[in-house]
Backbone as ProteinMPNN parsed JSONL, in Angstrom:
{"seq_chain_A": "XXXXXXXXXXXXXXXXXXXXXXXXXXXXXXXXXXXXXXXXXXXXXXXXXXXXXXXXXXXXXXXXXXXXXXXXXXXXXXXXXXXXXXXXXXXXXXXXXXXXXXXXXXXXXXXXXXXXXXXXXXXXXXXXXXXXXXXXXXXXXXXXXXXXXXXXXXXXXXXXXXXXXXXXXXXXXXXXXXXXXXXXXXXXXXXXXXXXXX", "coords_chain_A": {"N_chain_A": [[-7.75, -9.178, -4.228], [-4.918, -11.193, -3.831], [-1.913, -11.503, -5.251], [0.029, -13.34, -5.558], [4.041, -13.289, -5.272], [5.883, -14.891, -5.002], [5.914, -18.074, -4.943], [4.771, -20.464, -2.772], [7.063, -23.125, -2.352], [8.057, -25.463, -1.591], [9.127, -28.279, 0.449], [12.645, -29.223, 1.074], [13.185, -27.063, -0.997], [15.944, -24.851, -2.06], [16.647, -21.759, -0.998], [18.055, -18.439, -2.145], [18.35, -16.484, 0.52], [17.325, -13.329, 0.123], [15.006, -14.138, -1.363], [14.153, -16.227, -0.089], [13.309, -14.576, 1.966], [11.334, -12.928, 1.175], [9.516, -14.922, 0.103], [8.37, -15.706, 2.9], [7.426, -13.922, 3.368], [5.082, -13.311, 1.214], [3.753, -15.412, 1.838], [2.811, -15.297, 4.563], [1.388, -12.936, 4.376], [-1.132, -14.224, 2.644], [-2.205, -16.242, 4.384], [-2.761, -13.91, 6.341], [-4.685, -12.624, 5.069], [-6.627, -15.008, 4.359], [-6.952, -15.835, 7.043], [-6.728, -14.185, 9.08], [-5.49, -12.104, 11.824], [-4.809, -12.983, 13.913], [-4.157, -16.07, 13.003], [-1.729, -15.903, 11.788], [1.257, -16.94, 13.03], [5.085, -17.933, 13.711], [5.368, -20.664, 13.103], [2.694, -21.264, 11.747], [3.493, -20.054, 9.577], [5.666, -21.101, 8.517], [5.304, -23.251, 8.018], [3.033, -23.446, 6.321], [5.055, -22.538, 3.966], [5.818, -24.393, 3.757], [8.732, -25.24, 4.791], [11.479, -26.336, 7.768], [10.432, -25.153, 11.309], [12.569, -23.343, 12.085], [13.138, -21.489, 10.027], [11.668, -18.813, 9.482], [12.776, -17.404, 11.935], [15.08, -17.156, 10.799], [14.797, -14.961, 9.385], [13.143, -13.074, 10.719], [12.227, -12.185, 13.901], [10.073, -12.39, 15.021], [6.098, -12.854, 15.008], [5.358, -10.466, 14.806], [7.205, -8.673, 14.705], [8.137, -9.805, 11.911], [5.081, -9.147, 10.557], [5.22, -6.422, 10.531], [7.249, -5.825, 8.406], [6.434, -6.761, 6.708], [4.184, -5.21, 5.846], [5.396, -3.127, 5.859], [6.534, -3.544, 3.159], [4.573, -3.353, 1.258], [3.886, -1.07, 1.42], [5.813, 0.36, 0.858], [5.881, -0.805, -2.002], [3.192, 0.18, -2.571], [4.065, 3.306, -2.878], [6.31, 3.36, -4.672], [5.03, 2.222, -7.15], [3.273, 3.971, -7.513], [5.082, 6.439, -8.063], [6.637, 5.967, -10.191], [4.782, 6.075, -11.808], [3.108, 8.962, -11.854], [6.13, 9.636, -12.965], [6.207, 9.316, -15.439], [4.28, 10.068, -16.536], [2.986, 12.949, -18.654], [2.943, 16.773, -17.478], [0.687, 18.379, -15.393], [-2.099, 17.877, -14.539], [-2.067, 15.393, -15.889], [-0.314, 13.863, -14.184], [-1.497, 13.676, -11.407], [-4.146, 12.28, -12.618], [-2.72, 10.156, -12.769], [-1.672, 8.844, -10.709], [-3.876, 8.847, -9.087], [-4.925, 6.462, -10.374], [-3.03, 4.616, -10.442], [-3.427, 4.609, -7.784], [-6.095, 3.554, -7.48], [-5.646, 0.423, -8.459], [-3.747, -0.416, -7.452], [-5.294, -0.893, -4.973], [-7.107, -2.822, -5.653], [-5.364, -4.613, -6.366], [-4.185, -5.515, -3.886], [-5.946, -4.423, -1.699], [-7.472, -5.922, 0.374], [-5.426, -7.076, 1.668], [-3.914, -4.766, 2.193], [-5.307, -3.155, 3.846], [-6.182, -5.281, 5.905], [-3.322, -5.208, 7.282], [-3.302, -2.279, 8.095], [-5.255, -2.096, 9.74], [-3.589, -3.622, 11.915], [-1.549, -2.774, 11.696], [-0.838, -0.103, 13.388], [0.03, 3.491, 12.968], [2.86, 5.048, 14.223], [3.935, 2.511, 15.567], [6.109, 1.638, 15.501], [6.833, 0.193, 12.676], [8.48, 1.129, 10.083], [7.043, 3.369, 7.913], [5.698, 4.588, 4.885], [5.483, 8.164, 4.591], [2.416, 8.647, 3.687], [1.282, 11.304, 3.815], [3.194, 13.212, 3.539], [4.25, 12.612, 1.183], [2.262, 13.009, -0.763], [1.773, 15.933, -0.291], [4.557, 16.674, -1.037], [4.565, 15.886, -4.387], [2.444, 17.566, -4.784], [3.894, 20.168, -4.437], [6.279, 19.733, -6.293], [4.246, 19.586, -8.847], [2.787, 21.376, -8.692], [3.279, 23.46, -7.296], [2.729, 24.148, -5.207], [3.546, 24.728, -1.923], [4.667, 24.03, 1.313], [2.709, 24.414, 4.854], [0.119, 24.659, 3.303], [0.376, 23.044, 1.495], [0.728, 20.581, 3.297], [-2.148, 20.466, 3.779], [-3.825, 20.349, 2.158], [-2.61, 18.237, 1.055], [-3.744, 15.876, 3.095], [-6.418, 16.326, 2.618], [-6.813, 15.036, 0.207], [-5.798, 12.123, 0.613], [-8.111, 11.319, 2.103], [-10.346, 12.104, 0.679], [-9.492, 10.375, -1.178], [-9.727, 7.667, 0.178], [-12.161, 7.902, 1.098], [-13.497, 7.828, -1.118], [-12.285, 4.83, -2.026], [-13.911, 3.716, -0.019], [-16.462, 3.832, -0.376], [-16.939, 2.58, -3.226], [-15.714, -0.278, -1.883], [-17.98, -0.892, -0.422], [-19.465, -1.254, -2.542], [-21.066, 0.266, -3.462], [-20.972, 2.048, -6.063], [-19.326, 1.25, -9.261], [-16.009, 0.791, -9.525], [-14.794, 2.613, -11.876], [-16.761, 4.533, -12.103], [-16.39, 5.754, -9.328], [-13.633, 6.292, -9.419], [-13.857, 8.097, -10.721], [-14.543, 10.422, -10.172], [-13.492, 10.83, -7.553], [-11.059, 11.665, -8.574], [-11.886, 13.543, -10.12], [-12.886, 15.71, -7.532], [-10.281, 15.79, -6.498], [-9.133, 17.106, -8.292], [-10.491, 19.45, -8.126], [-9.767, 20.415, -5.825], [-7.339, 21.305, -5.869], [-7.344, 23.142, -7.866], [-9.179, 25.071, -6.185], [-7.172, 25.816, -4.12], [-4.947, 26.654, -5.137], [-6.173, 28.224, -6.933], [-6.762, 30.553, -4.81], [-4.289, 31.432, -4.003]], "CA_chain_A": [[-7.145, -10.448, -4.549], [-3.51, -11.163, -3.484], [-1.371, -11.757, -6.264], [1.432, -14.007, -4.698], [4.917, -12.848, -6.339], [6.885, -16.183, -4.335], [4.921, -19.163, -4.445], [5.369, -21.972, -2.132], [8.186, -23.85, -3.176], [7.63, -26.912, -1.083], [9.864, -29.016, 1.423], [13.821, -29.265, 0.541], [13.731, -26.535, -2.371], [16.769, -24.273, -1.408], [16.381, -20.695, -2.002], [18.667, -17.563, -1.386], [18.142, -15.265, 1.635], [15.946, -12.719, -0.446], [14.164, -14.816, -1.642], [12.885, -16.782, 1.274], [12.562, -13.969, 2.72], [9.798, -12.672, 0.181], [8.269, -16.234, 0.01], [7.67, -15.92, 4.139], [6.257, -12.675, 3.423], [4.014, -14.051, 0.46], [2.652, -16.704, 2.316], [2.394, -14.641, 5.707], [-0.018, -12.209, 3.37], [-1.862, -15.24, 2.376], [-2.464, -16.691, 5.886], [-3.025, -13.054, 6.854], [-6.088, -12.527, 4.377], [-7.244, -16.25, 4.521], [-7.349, -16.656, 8.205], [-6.692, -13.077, 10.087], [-3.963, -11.744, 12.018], [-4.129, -14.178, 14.808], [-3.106, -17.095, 12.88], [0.129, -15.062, 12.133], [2.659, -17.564, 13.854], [5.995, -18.179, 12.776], [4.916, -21.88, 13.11], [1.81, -21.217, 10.892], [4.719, -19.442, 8.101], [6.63, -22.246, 8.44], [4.233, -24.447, 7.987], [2.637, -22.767, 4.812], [5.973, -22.238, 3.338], [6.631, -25.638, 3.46], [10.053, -24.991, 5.473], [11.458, -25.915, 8.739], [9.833, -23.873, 12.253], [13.313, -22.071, 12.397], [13.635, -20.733, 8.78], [11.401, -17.702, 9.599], [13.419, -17.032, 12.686], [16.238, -16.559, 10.455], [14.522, -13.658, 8.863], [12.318, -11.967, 11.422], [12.614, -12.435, 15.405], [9.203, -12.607, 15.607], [5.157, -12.705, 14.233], [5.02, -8.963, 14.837], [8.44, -8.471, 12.765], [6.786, -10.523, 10.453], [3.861, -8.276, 10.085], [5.978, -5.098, 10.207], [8.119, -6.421, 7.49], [5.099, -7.299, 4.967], [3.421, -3.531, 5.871], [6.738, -1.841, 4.962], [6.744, -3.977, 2.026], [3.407, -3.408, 0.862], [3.573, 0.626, 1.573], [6.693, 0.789, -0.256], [5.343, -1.204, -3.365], [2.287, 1.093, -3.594], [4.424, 4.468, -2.676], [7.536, 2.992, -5.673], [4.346, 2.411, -8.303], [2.438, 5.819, -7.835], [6.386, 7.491, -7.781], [6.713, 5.396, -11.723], [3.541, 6.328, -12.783], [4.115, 10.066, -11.933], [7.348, 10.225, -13.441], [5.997, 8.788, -16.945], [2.956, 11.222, -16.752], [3.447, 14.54, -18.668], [1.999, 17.595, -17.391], [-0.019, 18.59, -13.791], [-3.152, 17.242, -14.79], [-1.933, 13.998, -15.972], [0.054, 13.376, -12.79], [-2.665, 13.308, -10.79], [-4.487, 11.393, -13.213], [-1.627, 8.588, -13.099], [-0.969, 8.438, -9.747], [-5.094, 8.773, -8.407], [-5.068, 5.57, -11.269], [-2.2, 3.425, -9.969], [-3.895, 3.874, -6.27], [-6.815, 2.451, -7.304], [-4.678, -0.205, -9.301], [-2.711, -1.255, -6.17], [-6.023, -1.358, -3.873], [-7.763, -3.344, -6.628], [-5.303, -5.833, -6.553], [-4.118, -5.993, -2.57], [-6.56, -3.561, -1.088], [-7.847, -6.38, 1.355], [-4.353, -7.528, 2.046], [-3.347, -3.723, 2.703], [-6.89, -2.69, 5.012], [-5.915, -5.7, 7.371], [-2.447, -4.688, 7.297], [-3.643, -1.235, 8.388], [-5.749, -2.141, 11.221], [-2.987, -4.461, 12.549], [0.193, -2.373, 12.344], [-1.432, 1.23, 13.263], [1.006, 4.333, 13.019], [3.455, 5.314, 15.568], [3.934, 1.435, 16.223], [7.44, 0.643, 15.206], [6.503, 0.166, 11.652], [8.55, 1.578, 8.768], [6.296, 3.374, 6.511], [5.794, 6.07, 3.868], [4.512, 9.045, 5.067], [1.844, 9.22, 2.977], [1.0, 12.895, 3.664], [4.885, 14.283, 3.43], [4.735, 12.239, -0.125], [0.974, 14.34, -1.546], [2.637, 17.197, -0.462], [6.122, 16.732, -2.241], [4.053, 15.597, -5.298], [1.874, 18.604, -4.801], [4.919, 21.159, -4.552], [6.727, 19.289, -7.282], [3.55, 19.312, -10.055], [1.843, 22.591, -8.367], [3.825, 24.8, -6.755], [2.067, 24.886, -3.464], [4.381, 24.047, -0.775], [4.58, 24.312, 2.391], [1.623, 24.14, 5.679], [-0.916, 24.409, 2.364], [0.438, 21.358, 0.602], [0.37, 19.101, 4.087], [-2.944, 20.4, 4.377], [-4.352, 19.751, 0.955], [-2.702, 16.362, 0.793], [-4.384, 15.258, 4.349], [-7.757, 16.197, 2.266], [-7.032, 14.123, -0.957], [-5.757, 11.325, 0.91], [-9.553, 11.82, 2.686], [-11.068, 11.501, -0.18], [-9.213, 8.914, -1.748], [-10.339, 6.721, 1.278], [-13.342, 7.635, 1.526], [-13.406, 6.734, -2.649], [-12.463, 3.529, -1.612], [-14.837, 2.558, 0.812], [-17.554, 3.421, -1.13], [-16.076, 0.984, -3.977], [-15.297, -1.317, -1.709], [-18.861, -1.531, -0.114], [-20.299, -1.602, -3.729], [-22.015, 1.433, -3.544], [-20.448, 2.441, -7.526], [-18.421, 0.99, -9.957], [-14.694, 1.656, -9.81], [-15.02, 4.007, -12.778], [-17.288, 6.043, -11.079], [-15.492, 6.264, -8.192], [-12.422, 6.694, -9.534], [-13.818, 9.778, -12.107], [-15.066, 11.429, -9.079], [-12.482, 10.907, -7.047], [-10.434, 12.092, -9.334], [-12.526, 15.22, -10.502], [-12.798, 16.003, -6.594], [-8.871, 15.735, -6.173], [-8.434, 18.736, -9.372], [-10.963, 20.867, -7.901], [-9.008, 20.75, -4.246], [-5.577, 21.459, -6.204], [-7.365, 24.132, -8.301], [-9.373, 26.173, -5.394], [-6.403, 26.181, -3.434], [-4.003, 27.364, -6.676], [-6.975, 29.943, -7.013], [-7.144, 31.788, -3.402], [-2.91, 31.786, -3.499]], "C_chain_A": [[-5.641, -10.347, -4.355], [-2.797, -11.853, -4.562], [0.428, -12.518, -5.632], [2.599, -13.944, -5.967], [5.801, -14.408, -6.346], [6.11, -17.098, -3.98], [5.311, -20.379, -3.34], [6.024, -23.073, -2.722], [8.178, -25.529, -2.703], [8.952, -27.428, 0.1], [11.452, -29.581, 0.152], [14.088, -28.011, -0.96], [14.799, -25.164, -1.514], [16.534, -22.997, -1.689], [17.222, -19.076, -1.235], [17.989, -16.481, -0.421], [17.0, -14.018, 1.236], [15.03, -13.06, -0.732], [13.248, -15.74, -0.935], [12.236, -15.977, 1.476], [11.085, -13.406, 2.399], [8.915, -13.652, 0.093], [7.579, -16.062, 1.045], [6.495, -15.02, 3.634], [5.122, -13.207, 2.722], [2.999, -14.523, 1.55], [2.344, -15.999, 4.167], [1.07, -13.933, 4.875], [-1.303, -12.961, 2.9], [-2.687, -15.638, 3.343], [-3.052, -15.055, 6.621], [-4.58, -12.739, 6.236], [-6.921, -13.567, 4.521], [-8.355, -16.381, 6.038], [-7.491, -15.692, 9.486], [-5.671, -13.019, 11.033], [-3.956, -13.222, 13.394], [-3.945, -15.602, 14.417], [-1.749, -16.929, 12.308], [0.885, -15.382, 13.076], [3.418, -17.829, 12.868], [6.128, -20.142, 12.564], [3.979, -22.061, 11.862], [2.391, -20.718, 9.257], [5.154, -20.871, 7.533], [6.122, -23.123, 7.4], [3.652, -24.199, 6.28], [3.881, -22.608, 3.507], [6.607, -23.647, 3.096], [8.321, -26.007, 4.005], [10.194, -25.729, 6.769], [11.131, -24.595, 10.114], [11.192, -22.694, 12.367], [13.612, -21.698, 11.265], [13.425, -19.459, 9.134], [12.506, -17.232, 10.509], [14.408, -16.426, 12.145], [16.408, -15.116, 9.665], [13.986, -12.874, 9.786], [12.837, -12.996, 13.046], [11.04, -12.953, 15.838], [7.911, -12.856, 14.804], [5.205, -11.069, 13.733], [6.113, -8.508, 13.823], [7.902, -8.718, 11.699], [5.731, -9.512, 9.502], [4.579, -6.848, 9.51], [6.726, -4.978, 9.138], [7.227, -5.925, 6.305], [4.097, -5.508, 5.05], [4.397, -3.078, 5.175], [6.715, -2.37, 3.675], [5.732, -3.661, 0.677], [3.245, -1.709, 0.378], [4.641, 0.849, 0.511], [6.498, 0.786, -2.057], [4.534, -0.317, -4.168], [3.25, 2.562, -3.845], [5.935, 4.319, -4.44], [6.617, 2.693, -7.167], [3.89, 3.784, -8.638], [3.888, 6.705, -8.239], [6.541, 6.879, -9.703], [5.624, 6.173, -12.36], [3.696, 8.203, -12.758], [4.863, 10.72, -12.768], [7.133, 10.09, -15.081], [5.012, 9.491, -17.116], [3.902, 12.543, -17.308], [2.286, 15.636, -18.268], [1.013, 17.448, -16.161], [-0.846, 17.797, -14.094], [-3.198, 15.596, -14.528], [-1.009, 13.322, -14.623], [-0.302, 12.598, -12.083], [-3.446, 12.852, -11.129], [-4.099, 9.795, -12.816], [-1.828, 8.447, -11.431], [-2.685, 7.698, -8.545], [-5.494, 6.379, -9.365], [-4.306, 4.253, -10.931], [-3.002, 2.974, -8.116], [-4.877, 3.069, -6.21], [-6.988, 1.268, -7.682], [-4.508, -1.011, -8.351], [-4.175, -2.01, -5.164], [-7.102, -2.257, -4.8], [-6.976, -5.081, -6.511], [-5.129, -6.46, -4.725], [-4.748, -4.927, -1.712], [-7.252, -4.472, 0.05], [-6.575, -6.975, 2.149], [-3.82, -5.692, 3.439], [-4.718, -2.597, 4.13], [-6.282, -3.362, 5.999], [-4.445, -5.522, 8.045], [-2.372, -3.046, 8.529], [-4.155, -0.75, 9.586], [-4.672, -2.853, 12.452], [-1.592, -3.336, 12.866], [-0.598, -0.662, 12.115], [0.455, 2.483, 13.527], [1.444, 4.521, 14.527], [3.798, 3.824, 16.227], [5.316, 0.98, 15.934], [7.756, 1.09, 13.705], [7.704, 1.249, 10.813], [7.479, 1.949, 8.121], [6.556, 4.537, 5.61], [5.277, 6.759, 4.466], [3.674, 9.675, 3.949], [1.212, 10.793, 2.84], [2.289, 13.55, 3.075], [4.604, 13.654, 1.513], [3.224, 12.8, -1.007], [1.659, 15.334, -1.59], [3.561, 17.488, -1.66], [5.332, 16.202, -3.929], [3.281, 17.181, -5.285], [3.033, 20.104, -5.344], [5.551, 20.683, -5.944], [6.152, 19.864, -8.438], [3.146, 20.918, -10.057], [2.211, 23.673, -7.99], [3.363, 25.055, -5.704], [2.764, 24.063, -2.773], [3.66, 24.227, 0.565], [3.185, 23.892, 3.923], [0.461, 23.609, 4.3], [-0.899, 23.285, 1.999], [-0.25, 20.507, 1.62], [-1.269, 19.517, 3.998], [-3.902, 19.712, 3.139], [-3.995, 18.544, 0.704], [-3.333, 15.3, 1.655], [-5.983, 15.134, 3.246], [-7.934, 15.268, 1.382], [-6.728, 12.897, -0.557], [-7.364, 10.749, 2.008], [-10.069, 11.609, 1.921], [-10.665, 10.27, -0.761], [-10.093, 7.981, -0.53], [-11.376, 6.362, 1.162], [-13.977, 7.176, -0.257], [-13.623, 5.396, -2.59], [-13.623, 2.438, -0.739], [-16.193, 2.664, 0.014], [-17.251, 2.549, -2.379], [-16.394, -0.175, -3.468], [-17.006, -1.76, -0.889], [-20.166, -1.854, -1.524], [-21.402, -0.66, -4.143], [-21.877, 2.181, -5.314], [-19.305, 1.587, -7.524], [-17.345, 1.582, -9.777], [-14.382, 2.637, -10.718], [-15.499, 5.064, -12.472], [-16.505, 6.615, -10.567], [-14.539, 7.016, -8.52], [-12.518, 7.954, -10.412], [-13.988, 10.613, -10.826], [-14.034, 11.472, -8.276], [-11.493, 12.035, -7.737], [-10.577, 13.766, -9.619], [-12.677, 15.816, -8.914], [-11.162, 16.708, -6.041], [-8.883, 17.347, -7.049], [-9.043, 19.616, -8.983], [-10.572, 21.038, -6.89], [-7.806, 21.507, -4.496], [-6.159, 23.023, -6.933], [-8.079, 25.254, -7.462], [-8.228, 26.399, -4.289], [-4.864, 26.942, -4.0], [-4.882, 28.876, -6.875], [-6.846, 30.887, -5.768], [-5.605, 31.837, -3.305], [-3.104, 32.965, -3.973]], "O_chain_A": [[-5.122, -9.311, -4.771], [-3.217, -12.993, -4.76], [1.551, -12.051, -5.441], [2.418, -14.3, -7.131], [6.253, -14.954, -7.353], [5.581, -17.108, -2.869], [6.34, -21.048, -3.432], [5.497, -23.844, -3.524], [8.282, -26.52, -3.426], [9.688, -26.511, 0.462], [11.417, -30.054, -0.984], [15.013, -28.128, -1.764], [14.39, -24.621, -0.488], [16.113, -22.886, -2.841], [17.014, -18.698, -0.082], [17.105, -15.722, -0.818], [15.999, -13.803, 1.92], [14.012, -12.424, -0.459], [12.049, -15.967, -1.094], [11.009, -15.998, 1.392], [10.061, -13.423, 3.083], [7.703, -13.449, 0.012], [6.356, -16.115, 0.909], [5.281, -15.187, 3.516], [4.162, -13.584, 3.394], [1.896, -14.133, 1.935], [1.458, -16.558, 4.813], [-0.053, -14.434, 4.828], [-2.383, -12.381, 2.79], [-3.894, -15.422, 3.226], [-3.865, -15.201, 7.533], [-5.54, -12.639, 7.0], [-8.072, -13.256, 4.828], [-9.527, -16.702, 6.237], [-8.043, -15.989, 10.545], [-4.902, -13.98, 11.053], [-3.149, -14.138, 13.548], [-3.611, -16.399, 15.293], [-0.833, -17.748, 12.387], [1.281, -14.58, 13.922], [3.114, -17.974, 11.683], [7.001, -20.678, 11.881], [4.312, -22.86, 10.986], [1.886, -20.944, 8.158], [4.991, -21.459, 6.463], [6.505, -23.519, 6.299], [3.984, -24.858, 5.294], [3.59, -22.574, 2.311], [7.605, -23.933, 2.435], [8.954, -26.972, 3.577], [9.076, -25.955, 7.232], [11.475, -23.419, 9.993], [11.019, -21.507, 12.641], [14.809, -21.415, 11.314], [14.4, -18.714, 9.229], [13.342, -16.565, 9.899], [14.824, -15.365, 12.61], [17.392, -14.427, 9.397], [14.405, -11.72, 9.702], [13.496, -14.027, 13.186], [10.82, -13.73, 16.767], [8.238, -13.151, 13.654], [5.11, -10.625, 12.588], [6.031, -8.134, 12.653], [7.356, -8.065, 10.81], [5.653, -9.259, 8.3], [4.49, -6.362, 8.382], [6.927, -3.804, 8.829], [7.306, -5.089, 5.404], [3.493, -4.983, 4.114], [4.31, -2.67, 4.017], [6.92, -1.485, 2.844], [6.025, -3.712, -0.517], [2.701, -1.246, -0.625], [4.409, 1.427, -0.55], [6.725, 1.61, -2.943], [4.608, 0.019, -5.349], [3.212, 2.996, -4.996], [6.266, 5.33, -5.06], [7.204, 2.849, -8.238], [4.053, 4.481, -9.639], [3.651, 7.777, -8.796], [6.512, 7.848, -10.461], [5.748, 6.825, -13.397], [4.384, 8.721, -13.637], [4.675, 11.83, -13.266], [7.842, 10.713, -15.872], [4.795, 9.556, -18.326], [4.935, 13.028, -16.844], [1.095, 15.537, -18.565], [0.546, 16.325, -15.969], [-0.427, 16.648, -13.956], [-3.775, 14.858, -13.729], [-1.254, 12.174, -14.253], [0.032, 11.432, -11.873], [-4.173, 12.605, -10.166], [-4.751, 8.765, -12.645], [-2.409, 7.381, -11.232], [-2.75, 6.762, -7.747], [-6.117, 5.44, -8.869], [-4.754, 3.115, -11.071], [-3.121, 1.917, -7.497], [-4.968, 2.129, -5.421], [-8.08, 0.729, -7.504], [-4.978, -2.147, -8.294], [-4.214, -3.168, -4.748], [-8.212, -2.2, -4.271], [-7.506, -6.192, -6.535], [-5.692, -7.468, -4.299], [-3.965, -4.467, -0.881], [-7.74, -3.726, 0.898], [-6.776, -7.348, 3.304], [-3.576, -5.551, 4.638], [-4.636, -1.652, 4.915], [-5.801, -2.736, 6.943], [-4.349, -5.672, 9.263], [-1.597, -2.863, 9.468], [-3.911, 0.249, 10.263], [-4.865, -2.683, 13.656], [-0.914, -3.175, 13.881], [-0.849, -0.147, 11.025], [1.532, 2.216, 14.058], [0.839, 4.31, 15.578], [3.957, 3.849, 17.447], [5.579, -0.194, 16.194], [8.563, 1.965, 13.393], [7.568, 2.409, 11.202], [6.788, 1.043, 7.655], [7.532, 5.285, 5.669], [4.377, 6.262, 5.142], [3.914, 10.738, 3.377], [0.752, 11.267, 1.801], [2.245, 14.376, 2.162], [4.844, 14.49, 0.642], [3.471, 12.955, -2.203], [2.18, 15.756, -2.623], [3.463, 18.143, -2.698], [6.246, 16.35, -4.74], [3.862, 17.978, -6.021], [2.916, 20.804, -6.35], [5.229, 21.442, -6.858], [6.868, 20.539, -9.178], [3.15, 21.618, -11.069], [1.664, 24.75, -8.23], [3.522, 26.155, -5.175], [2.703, 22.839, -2.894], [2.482, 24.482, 0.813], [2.762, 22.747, 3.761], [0.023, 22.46, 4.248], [-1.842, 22.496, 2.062], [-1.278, 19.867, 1.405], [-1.862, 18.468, 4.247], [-4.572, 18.689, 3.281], [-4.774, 17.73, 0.209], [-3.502, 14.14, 1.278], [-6.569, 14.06, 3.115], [-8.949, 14.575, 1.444], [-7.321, 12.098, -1.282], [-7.34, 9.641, 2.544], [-10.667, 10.556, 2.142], [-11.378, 9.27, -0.832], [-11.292, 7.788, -0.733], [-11.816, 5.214, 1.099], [-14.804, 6.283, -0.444], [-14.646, 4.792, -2.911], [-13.974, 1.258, -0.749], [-16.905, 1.682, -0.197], [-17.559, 1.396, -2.075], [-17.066, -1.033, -4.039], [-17.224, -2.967, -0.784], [-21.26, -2.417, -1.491], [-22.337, -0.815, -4.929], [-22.838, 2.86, -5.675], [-18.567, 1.221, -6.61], [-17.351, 2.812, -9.801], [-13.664, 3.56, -10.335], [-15.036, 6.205, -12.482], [-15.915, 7.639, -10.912], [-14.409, 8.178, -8.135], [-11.579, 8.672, -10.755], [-13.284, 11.619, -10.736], [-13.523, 12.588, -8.374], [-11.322, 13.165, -7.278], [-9.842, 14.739, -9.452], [-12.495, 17.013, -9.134], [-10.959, 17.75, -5.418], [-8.687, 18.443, -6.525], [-8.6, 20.741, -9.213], [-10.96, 22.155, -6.548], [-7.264, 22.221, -3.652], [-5.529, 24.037, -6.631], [-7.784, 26.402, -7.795], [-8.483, 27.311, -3.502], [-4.008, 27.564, -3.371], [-4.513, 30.048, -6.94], [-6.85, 32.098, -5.989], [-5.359, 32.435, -2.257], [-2.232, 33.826, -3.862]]}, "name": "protein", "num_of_chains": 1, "seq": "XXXXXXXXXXXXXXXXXXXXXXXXXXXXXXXXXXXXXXXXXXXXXXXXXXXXXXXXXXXXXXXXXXXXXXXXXXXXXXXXXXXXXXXXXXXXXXXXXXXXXXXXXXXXXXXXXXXXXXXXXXXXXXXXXXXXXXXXXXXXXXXXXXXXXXXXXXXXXXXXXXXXXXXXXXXXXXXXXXXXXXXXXXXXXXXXXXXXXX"}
């Protein structure tokens, strides 16, 4: 479910530069889940936003900006919650508790927003994003002490499971509780046989 932060304000409401700009996005995200990436025009923004066709222009150059924009925005959001949750966790355990807890948090609320997102702006495309592996790792080294080749390699796996967490979730195969215990209990025994054979 997409939780719109900037609602459509309507025709003549004035609104500063950040703030458009977050409304386009909004309502691009909207139109993006609703209707799929190819009605992603800056006509179809416009239009939704209740604005003149050249407002967007004044933020993005293009649809594809557009899109690239609302990915970075989206990656950052989840990568700036899991980094909170984290930091308010005490203790290894609970970490990875918090952070396995906020992901399935974030994809709970824009997990169909952030899938078509995913298929649309694929890596290596331009895109701003997090590198979600470099940021397991550095969480890994941080909580665990395993740096280095080990970490990237162990965070490639938990981000592997997480996923694959998700899709079973998301095709209804178990309850999010499930999932998310297992998940979870999967993640501590990756962190602890690879803590054991150092």
């Amino acid at each position: 479910m997409i939780t719109t932060r900037t609602t459509s304000l309507g025709p003549g409401r004035r609104l500063a530069k950040p703030q458009r700009r977050e409304q386009l996005l909004d309502v691009a995200a909207e139109v993006l889940v609703d209707f799929g990436p190819a009605a992603i025009t800056m006509e179809r923004v416009a239009e939704e936003a209740g604005v003149s066709k050249a407002i967007p222009y004044r933020h993005f150059d293009n649809a594809t900006e557009l899109l690239r924009a609302l990915h970075e925005r989206e990656i950052t959001h989840l990568g700036t919650r899991i980094s909170q949750a984290v930091t308010a966790a005490s203790g290894p355990e609970a970490k990875l508790r918090a952070a396995i807890g906020v992901y399935f948090d974030v994809i709970a609320e824009r997990g169909v927003l952030l899938g078509v997102l995913g298929r649309e702006i694929p890596p290596g495309s331009g895109a701003a994003t997090i590198d979600g592996t470099g940021f397991v790792a550095d969480l890994l080294s941080d909580t665990y002490d395993i740096g280095g080749k080990r970490a990237r390699i162990l965070a490639e796996m938990i981000l592997g499971a997480l996923l694959g967490a998700v899709t079973v979730w998301g095709r209804g195969d178990a309850v999010r509780a499930r999932v998310q215990a297992t998940a979870t209990d999967a993640v501590l025994a990756m962190v602890a046989g690879v803590r054991g054979a150092s």
